[in-house]
PALO-789498 format. One record per atom (N, C-alpha, C, O): z, y, x; atom name; residue in three letters. Coordinates in Angstrom, 3 decimals, decimal comma. Atoms other than C-alpha are relative to their C-alpha. Example, Ala and Ser with C-alpha at 12.3 -4.5 7.8 and 13.67 -1.06 7.14 Angstrom:
% PALO-789498
+----------+----------+----------+----+-----+
:        z :        y :        x :  a :   r :
+----------+----------+----------+----+-----+
:    0,000 :   -1,190 :    0,890 :  N : ALA :
:    7,800 :   -4,500 :   12,300 : CA : ALA :
:    0,000 :    1,200 :    0,900 :  C : ALA :
:    0,665 :    1,181 :    1,936 :  O : ALA :
:   -0,060 :   -1,190 :   -0,820 :  N : SER :
:    7,140 :   -1,060 :   13,670 : CA : SER :
:    0,730 :    1,090 :   -0,770 :  C : SER :
:    0,899 :    2,198 :   -0,261 :  O : SER :
+----------+----------+----------+----+-----+
END
This chain:
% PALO-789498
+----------+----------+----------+----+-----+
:        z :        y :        x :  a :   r :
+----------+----------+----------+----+-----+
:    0,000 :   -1,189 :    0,853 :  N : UNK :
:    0,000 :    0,000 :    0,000 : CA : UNK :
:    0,000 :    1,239 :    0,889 :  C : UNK :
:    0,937 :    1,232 :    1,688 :  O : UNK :
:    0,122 :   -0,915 :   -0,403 :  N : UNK :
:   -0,975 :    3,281 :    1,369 : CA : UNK :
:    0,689 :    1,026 :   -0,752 :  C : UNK :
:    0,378 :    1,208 :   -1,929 :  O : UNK :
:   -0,831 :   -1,175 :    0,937 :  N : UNK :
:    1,601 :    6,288 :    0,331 : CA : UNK :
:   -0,996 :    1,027 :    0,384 :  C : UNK :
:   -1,538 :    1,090 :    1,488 :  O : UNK :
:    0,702 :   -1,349 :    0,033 :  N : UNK :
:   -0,314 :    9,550 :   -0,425 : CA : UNK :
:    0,458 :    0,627 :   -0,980 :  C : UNK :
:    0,826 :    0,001 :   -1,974 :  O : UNK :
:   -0,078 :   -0,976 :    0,610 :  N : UNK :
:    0,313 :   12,712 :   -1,948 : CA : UNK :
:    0,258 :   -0,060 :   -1,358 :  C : UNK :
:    1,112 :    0,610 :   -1,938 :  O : UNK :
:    0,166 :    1,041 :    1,370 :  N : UNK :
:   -0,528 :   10,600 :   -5,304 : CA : UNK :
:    0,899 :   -0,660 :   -0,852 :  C : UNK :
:    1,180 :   -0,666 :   -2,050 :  O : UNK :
:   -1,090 :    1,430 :    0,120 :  N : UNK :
:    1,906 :    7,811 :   -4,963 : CA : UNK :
:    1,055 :    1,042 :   -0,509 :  C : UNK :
:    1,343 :    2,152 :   -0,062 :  O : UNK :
:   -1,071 :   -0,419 :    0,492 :  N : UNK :
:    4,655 :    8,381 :   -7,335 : CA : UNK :
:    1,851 :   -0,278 :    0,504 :  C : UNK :
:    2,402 :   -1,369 :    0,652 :  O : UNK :
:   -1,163 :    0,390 :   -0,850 :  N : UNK :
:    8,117 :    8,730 :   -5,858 : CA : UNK :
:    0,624 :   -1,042 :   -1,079 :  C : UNK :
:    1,076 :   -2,029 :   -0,499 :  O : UNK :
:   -0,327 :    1,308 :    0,666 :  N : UNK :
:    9,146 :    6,354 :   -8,354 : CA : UNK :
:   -0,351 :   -1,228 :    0,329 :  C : UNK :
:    0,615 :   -1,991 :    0,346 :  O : UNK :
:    0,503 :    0,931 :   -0,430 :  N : UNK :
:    7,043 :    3,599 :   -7,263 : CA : UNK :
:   -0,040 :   -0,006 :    1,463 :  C : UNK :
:   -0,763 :   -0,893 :    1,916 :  O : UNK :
:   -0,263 :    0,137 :   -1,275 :  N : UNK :
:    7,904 :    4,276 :   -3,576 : CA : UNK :
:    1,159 :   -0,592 :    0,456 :  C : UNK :
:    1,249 :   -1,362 :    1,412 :  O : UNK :
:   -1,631 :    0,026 :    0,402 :  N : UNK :
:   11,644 :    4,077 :   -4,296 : CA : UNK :
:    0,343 :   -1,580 :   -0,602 :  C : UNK :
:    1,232 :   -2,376 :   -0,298 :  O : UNK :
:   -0,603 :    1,706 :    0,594 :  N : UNK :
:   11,561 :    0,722 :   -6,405 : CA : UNK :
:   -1,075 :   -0,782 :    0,837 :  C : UNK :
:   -1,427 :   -1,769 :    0,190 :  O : UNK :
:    0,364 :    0,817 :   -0,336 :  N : UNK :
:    9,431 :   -0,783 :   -3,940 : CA : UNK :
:    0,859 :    0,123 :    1,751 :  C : UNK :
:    1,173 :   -0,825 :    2,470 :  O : UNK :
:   -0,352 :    0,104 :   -0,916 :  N : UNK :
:   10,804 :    0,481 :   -1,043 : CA : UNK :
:    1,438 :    0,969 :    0,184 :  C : UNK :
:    1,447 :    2,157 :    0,507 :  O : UNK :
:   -1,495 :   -0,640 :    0,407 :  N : UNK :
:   14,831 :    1,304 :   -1,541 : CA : UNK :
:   -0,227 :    1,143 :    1,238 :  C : UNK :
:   -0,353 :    2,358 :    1,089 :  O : UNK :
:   -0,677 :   -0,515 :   -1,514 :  N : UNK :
:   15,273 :    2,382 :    2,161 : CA : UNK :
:   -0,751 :    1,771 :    0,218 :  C : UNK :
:   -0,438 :    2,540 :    1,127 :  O : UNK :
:    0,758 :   -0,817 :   -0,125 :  N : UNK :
:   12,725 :    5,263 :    1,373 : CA : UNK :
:    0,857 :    1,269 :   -0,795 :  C : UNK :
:    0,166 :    2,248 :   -1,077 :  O : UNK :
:   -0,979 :   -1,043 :    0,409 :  N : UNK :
:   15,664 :    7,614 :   -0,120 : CA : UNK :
:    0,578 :    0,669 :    0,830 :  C : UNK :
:    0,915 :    1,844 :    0,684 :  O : UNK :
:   -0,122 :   -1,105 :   -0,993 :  N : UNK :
:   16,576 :    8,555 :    2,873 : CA : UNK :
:   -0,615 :    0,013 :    0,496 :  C : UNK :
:   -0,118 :   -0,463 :    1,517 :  O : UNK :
:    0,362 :   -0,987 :    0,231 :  N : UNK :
:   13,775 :    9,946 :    3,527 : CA : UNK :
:   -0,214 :    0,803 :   -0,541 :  C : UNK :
:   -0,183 :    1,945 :   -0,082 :  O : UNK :
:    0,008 :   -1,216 :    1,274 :  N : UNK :
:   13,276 :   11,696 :    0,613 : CA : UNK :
:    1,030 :    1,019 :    0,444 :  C : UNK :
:    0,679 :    1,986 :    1,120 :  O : UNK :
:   -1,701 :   -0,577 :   -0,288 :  N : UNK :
:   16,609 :   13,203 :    1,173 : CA : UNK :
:   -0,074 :    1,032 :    1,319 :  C : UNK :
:    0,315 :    2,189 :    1,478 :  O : UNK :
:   -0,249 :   -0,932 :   -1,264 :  N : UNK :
:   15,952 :   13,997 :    4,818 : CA : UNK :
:   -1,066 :    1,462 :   -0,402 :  C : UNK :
:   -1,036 :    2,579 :    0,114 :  O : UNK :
:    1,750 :   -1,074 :    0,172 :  N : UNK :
:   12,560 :   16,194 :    3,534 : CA : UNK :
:    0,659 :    0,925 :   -1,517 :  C : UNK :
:   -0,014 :    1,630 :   -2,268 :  O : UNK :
:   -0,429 :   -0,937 :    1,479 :  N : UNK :
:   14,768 :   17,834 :    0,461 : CA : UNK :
:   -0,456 :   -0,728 :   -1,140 :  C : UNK :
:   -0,023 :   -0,399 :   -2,244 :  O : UNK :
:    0,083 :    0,977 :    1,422 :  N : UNK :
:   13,665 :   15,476 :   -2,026 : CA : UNK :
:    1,180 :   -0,826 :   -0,809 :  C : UNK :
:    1,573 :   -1,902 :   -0,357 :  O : UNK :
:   -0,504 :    0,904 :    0,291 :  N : UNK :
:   15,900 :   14,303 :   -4,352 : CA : UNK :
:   -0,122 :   -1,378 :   -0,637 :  C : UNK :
:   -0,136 :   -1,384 :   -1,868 :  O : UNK :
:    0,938 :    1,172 :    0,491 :  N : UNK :
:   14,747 :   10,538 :   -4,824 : CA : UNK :
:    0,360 :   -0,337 :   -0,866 :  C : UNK :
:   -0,519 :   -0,807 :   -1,588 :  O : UNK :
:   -1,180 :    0,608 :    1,014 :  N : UNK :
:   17,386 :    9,567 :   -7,149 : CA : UNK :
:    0,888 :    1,135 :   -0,956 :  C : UNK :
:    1,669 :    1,923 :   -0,425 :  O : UNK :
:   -0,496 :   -0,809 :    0,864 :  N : UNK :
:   18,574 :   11,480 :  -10,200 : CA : UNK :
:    0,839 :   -0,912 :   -1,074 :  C : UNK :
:    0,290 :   -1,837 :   -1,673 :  O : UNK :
:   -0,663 :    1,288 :    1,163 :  N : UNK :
:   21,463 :    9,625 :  -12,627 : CA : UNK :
:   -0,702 :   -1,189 :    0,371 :  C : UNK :
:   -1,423 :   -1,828 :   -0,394 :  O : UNK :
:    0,373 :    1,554 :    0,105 :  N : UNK :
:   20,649 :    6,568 :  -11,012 : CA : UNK :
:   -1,308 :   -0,429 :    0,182 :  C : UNK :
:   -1,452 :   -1,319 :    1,020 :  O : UNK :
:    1,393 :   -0,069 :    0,010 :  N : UNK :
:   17,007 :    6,596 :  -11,382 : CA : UNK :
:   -1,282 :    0,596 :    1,008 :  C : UNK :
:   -1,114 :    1,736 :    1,442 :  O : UNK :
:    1,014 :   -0,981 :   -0,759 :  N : UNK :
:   13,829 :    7,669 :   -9,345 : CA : UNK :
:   -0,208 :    1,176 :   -0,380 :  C : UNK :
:    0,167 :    1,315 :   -1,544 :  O : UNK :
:    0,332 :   -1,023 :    0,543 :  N : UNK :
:   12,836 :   10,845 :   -9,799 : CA : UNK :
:   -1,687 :   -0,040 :   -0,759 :  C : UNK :
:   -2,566 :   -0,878 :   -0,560 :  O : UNK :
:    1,606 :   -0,108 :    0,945 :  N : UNK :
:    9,516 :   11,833 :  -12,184 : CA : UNK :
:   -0,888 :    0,488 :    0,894 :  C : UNK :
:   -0,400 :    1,333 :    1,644 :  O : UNK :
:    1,150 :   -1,207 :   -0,621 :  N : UNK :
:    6,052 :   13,215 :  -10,455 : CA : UNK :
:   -0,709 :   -0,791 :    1,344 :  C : UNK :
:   -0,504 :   -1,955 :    1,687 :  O : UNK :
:    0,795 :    0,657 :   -1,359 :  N : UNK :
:    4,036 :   12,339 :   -7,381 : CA : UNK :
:    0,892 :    0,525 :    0,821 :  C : UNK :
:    1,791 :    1,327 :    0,566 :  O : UNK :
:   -0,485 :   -0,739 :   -1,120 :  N : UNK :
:    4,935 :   12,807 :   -3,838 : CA : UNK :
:   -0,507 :    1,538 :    0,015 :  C : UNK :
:    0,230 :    2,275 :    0,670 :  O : UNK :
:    0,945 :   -0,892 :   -0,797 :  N : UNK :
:    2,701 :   15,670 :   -3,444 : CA : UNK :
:    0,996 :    1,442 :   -1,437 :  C : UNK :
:    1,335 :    2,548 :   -1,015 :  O : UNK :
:   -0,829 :   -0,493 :    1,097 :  N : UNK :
:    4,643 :   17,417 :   -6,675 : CA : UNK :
:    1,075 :    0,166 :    0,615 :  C : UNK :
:    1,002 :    0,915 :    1,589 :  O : UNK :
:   -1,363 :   -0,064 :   -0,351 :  N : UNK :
:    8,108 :   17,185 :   -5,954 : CA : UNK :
:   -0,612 :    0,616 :    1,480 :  C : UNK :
:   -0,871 :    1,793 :    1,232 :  O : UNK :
:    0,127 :   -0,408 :   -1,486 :  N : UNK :
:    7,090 :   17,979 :   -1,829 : CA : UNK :
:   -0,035 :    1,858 :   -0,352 :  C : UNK :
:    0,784 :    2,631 :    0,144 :  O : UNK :
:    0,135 :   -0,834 :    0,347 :  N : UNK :
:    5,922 :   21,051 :   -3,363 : CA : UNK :
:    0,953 :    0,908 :   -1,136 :  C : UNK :
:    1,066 :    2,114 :   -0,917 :  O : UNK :
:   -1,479 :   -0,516 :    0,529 :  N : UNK :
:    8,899 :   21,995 :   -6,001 : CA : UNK :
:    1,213 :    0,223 :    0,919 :  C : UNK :
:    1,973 :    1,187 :    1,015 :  O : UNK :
:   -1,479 :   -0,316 :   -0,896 :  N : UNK :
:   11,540 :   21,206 :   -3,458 : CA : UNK :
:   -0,254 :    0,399 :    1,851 :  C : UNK :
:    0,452 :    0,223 :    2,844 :  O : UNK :
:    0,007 :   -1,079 :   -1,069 :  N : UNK :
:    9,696 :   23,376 :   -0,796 : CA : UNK :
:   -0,175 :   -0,921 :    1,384 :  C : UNK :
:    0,278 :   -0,497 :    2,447 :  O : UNK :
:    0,220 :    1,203 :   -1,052 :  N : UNK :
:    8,693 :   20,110 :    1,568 : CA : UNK :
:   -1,294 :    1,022 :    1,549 :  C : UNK :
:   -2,378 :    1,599 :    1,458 :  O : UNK :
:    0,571 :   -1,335 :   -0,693 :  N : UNK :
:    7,572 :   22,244 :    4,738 : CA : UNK :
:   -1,280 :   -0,812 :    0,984 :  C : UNK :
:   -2,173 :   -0,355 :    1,697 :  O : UNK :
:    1,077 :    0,877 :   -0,603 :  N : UNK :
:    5,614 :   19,199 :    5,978 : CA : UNK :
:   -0,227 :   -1,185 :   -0,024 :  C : UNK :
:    0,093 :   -2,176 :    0,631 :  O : UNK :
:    0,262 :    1,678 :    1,109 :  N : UNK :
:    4,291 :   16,659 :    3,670 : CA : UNK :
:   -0,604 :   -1,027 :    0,874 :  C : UNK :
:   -0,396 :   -2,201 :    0,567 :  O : UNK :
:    0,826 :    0,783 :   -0,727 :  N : UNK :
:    2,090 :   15,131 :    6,391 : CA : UNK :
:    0,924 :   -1,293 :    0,966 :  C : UNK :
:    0,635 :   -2,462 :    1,224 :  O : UNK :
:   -1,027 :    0,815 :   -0,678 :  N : UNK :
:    5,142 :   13,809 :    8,358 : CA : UNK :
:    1,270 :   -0,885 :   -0,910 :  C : UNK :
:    1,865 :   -1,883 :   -0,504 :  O : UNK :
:   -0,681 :    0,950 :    1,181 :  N : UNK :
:    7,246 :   12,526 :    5,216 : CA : UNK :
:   -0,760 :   -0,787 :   -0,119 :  C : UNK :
:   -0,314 :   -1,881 :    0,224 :  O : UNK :
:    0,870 :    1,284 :    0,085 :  N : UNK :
:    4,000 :   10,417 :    4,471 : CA : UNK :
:   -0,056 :   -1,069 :    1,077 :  C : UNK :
:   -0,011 :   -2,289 :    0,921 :  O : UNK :
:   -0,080 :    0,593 :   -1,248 :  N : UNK :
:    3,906 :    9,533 :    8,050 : CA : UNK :
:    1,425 :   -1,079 :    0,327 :  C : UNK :
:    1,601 :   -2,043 :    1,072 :  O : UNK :
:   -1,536 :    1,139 :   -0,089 :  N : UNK :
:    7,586 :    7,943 :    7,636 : CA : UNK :
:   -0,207 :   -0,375 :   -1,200 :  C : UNK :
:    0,519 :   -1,368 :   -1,238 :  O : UNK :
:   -0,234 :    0,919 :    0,864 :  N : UNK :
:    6,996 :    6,754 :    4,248 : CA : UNK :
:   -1,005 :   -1,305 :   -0,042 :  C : UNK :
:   -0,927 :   -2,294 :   -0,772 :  O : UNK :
:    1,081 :    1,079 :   -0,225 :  N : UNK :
:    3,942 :    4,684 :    5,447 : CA : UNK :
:    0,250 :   -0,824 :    1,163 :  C : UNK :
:   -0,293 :   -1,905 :    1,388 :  O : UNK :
:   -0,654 :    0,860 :   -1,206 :  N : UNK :
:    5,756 :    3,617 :    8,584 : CA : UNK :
:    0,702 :   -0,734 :   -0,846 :  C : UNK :
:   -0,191 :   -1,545 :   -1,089 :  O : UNK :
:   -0,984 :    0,045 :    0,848 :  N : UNK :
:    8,297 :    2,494 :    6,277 : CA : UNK :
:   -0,707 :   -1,259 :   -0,410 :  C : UNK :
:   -0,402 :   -2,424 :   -0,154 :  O : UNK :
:    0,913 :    1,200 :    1,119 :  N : UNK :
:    5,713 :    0,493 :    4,087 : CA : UNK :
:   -0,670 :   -0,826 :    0,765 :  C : UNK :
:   -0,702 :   -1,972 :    0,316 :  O : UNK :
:    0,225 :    1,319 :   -0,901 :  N : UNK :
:    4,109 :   -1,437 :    7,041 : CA : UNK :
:    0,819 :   -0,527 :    0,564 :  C : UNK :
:    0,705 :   -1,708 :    0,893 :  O : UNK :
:   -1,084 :    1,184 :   -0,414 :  N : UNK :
:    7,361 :   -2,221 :    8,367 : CA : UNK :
:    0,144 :   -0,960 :   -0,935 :  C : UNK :
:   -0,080 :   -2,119 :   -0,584 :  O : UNK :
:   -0,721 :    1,285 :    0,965 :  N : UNK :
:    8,628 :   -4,194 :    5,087 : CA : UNK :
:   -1,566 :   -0,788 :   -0,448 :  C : UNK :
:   -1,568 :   -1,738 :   -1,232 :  O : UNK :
:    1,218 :    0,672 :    0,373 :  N : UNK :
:    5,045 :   -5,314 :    4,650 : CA : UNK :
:   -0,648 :    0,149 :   -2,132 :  C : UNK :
:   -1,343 :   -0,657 :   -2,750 :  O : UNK :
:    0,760 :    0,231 :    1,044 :  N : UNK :
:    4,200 :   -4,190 :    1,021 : CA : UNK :
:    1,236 :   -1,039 :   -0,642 :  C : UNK :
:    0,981 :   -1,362 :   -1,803 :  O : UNK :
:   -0,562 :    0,739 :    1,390 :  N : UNK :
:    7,429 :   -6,614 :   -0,409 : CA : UNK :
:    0,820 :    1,418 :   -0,918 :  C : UNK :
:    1,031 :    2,598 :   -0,639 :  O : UNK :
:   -0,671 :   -0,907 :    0,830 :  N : UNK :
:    9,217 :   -5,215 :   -3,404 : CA : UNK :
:    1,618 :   -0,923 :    0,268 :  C : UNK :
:    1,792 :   -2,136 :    0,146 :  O : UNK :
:   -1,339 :    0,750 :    0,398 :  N : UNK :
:   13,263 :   -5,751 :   -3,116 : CA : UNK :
:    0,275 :   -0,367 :   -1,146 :  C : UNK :
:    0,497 :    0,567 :   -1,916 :  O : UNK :
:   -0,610 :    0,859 :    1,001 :  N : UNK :
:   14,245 :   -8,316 :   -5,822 : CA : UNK :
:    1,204 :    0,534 :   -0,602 :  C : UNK :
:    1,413 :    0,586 :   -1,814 :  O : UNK :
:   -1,507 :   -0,600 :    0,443 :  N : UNK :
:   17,579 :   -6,866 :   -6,135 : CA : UNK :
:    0,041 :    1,190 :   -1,201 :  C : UNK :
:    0,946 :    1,375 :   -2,014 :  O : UNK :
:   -0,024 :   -1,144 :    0,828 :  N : UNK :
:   16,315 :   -3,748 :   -8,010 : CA : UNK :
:   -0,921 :   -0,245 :   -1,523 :  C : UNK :
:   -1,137 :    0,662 :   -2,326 :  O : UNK :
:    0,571 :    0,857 :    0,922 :  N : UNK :
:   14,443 :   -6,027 :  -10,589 : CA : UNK :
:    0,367 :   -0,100 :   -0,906 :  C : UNK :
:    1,064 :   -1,079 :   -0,638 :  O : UNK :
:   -0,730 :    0,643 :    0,705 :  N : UNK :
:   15,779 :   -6,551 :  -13,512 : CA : UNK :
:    0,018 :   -1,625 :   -0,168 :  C : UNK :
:   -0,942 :   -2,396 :   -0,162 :  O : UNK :
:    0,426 :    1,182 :    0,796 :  N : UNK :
:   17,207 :   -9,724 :  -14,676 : CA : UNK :
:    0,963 :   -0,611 :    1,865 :  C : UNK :
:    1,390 :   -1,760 :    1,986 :  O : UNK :
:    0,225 :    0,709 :   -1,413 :  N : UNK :
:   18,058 :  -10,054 :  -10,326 : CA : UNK :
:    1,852 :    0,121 :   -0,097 :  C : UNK :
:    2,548 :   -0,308 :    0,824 :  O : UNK :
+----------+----------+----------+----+-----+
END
């Protein structure tokens, strides 16, 4: 999976937990009551004033070839 601008922080977040802190480090808050937040990356980067979206992608795609594309089970329902 390639993260871009696109990719919804929601679907970054339930596939790849560990990706909250980054969000976090870049002013994003990933997690609201529990939940992902609403909107694309490229949205939120831009609401919460992200001063350089190119290098958040750059760690959220490092990120996504490290764990290879799995989704953690744990955040599953039902797990």
């Amino acid at each position: 999976m390639e993260i871009t601008p696109e990719t919804t922080v929601e679907e970054v977040v339930i596939r790849y937990p560990e990706s909250v802190d980054i969000f976090f480090k870049y002013g994003i808050p990933a997690i609201a009551c529990g939940a992902p937040i609403w909107g694309t990356i490229g949205e939120n980067a831009e609401k919460y004033g992200v001063k350089d979206l190119d290098a958040l992608l750059r760690e959220l795609n490092d990120l996504a070839r490290k764990k290879g594309g799995k989704i953690d089970v744990k955040l599953m329902p039902g797990s």
